[in-house]
N, C-alpha and C positions, 0 to 999 in steps of 0.2 A: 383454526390455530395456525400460525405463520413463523417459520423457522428461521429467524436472521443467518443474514451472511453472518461465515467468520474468517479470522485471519491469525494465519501463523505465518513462521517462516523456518527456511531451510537452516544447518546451521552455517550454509556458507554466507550467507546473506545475513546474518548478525554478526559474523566477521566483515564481515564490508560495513555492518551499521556502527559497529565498534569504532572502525579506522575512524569514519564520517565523522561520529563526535567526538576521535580523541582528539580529532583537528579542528571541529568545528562547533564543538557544546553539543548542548541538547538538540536536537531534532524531531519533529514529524514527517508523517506521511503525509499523502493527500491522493486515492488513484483517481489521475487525469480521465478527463471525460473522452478521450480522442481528438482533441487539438491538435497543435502543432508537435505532439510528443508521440500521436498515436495514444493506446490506453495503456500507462506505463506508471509504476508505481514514482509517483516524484518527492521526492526527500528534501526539504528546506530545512532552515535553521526556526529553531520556535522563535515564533512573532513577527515571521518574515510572511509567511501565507495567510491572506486574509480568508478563513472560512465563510462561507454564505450561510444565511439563516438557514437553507433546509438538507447542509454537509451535515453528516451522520459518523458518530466515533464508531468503528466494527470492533476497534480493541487495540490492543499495544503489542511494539514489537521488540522487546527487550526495553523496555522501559519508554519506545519512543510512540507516541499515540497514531492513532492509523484513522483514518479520513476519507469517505465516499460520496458523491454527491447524494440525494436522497432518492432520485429516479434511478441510481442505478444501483443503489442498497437495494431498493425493489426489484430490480432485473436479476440481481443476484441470489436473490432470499433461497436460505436453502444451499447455500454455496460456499464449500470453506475456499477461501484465497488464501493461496500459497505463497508467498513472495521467495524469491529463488535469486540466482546471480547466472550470469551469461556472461559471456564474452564482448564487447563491444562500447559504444559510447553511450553514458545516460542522457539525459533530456536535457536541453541546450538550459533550464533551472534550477534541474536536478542537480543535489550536491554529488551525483555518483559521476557527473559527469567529469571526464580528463582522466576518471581512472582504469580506463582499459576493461573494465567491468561495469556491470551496467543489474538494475534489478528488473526485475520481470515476474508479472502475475503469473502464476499459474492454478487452474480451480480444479477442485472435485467434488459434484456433487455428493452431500449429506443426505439421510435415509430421513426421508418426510415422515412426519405422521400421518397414522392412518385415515381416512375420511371418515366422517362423523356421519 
């Protein structure tokens, strides 16, 4: 038996997802695979990110849907993801970016079940 990753966040970082779509609609997630952003939670407008067939929903972040590729839902399993806010600029796609604050994963391992 295999424990999915999951995903919350802090409440500062639904104050930052607040502002996003009181200015920009609805929104998702999608965490970057380590590109040009590093592996940093990136924020678009819905219908702007095209998903790939084996991107994985972990769950929602105040209504905005949250998005993994599938190799790294597996690297995760077992792993709650935090999304948090820092100081700094987001990801040159990222809607957080220009605003002085920026989101960021943060994880802690979840209590596995036991071996069978």
């Amino acid at each position: 038996m295999s424990v999915p990753a999951l995903v919350s966040a802090t409440p500062e970082a639904v104050v930052l997802l607040r502002e996003i779509v009181a200015d920009h609609g609805p929104v998702m997630f999608h965490q970057s695979g380590g590109c040009c952003d590093g592996s940093s939670p990136m924020c678009y407008p819905v219908g702007e990110f095209w998903l790939g067939d084996h991107d994985v929903k972990l769950g929602e972040i105040d209504g905005a849907p949250f998005y993994i590729s599938g190799s790294q839902a597996r690297a995760w399993e077992g792993t709650e993801l935090i999304i948090d806010v820092v100081a700094g600029r987001g990801g040159m796609f990222s809607l957080d970016n220009g605003r002085e604050k920026r989101f960021l994963t943060r994880s802690r391992l979840c209590a596995l079940p036991p071996a069978d």
